[in-house]
C-alpha positions as CSV (number, residue, x, y, z in Angstrom):
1,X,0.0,0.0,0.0
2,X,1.7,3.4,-0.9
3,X,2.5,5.7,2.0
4,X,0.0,8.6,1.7
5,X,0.7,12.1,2.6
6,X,-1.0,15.3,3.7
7,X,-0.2,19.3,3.5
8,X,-0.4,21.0,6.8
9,X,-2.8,23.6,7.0
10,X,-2.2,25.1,10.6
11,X,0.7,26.1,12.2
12,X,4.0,28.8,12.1
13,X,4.4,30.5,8.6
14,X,7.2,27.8,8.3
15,X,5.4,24.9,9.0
16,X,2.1,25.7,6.7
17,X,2.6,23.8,3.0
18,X,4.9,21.5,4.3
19,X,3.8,17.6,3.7
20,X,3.7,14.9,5.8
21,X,3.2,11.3,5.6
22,X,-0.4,9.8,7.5
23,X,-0.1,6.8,9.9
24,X,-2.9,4.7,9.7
25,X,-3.3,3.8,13.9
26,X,-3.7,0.5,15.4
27,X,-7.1,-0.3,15.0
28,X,-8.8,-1.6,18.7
29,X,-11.6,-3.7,19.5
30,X,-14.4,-1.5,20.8
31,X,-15.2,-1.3,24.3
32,X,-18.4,-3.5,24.4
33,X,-20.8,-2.6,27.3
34,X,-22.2,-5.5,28.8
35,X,-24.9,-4.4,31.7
36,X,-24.4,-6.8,34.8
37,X,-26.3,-6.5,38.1
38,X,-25.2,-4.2,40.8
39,X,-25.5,-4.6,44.6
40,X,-28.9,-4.4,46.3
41,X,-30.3,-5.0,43.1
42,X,-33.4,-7.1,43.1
43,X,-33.1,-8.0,39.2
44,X,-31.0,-11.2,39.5
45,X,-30.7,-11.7,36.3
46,X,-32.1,-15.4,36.1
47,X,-35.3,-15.6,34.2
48,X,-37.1,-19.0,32.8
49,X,-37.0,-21.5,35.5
50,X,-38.5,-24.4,35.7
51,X,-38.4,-26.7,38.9
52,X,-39.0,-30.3,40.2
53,X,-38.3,-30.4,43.7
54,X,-36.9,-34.0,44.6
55,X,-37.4,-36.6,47.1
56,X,-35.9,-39.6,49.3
57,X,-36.0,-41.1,46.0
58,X,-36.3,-39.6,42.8
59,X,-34.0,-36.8,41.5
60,X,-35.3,-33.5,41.2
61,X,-34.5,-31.2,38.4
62,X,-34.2,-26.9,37.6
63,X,-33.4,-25.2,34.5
64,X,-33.1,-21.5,34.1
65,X,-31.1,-18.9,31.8
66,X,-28.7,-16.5,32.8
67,X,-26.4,-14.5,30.6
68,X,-28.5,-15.7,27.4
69,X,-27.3,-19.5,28.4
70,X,-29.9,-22.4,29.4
71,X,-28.7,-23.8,32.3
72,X,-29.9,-27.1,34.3
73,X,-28.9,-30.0,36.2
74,X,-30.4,-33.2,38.1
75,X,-30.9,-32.5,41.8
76,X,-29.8,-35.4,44.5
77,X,-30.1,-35.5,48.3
78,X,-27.9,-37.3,50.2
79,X,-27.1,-38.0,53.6
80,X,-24.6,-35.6,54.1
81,X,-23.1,-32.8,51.9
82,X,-20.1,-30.8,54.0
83,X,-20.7,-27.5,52.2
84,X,-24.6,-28.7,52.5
85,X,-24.7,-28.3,48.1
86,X,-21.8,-29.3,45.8
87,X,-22.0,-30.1,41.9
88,X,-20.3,-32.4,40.1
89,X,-17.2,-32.2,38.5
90,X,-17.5,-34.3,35.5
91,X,-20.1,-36.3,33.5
92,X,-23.6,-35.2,33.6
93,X,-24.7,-31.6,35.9
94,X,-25.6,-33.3,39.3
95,X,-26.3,-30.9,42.2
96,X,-25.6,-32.9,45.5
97,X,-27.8,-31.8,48.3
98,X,-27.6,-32.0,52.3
99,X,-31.1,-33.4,53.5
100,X,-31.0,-31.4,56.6
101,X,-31.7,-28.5,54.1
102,X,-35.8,-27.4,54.1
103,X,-37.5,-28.8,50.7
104,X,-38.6,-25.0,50.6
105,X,-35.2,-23.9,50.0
106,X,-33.6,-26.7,47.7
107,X,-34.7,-24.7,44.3
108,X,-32.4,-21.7,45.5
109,X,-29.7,-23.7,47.3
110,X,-30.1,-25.7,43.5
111,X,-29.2,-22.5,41.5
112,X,-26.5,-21.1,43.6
113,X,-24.8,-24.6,43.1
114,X,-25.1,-24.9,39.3
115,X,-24.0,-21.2,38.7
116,X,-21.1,-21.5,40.4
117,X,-20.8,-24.3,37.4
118,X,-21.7,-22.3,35.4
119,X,-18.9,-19.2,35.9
120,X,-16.4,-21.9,36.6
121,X,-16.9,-23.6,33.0
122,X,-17.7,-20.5,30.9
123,X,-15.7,-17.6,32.4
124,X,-13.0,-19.9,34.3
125,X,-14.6,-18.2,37.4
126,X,-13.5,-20.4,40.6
127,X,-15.7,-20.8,43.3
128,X,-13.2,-19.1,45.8
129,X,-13.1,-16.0,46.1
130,X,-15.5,-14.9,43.8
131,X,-17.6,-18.0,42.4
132,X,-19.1,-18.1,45.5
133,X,-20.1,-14.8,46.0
134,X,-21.2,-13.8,42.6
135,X,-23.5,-16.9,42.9
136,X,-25.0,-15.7,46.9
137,X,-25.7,-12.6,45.7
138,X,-27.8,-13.5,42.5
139,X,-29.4,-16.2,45.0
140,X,-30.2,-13.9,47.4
141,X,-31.7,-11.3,45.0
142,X,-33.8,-14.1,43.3
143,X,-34.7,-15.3,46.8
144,X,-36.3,-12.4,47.6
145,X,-38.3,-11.8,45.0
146,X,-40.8,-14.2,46.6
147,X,-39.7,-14.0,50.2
148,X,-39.7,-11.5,53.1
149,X,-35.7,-10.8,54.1
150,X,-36.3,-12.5,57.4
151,X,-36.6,-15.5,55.5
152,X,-33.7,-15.4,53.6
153,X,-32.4,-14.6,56.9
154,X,-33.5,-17.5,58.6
155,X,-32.2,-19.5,55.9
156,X,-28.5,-18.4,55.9
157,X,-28.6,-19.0,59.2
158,X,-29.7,-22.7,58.6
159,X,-27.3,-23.1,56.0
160,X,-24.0,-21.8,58.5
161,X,-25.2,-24.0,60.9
162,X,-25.7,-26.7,59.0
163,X,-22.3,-26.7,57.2
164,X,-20.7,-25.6,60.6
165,X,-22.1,-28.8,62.3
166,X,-20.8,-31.3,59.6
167,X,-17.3,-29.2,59.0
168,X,-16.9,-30.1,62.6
169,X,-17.7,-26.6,63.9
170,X,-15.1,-25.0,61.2
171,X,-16.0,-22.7,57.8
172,X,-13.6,-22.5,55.4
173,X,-14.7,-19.6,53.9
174,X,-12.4,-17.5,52.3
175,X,-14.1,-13.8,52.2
176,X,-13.8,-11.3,49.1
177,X,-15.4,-8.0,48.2
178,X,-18.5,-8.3,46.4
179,X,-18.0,-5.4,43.6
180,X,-14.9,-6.7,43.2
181,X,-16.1,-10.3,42.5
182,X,-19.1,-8.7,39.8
183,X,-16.1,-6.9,37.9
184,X,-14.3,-9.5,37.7
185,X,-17.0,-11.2,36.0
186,X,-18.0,-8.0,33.9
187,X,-14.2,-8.2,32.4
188,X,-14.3,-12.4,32.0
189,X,-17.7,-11.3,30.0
190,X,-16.1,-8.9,27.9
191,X,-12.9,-10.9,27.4
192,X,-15.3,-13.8,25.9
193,X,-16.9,-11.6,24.1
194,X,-14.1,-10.1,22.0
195,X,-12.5,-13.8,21.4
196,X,-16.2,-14.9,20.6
197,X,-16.6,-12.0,17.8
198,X,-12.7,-12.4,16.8
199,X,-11.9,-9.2,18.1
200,X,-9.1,-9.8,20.1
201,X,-7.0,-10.8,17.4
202,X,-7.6,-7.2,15.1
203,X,-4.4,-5.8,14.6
204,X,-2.7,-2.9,12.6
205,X,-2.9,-3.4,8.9
């Protein structure tokens, strides 16, 4: 490509008329704005679910999307669950649930458990630090959407107790700030994004 030039126009009487040649600049990928939920927000984000609570013994089952992605897994009790939820590693989505947990609060405990999967598998999100958090917070907001705060409440309380009593009376829970953990999903989002659309690679001609 030949190098083009340009006269300048502005400037000291000496510098007016001369010509100079134009760099073309590295071309960027543009800032994408993705909108994500903020604290005390009561949109959670998670619409479509569908849920089928289980018992002593059949599996239950939930699906629901967030971030445009259908999520869902097969819900198991069993005797006793440490962390009182826990999904499966590999093979098919499996939530393992502690029984001790109320059968009212399974379908929540459920989706805090499967979108911890969820960040883990699509934006390489551990559950510690932020995992965790990300995935209490959007509980808690879809929690109350059909509960008085007393209730959620009540059942954090249940679930510390719970986990406290099989842990041996320990938590290993490693604390981290809450904005924090959202941006560092908001950049993971935008990161995907760009290698998604092929604009991480866009370089100068």
């Amino acid at each position: 490509m030949p190098v083009q030039f340009r006269t300048r126009t502005r400037g000291t009487a000496r510098q007016v008329g001369q010509r100079f040649p134009v760099i073309e600049k590295k071309k960027l990928p543009p800032r994408i704005s993705i909108k994500r939920p903020t604290y005390g927000n009561r949109d959670s984000g998670i619409s479509d679910i569908t849920y089928m609570p289980p018992n002593e013994d059949k599996e239950g089952y939930i699906e629901f999307k967030f971030d445009g992605h259908k999520i869902s897994g097969a819900i198991r009790l069993v005797d006793k669950e440490d962390s009182i939820g826990q999904w499966s590693t590999s093979g098919r989505p499996i939530v393992f649930l502690d029984k001790k947990i109320g059968i009212g609060w399974i379908k929540y405990l459920s989706l805090h458990e499967l979108l911890e999967r969820f960040l883990q598998n699509r934006y390489n999100i551990p559950w510690q630090p932020y995992g965790h958090l990300i995935s209490d917070e959007i509980e808690r907001r879809e929690f109350l959407k059909s509960h008085p705060k007393s209730e959620w409440e009540q059942y954090s309380k249940q679930v510390k107790q719970v986990s406290r009593m099989n842990q041996g009376g320990k938590l290993g829970s490693k604390r981290a700030n809450l904005e924090r953990a959202f941006e560092v999903l908001a950049e993971k989002r935008r990161q995907l994004t760009w290698a998604e659309r092929g604009l991480d690679g866009i370089v100068q001609k």
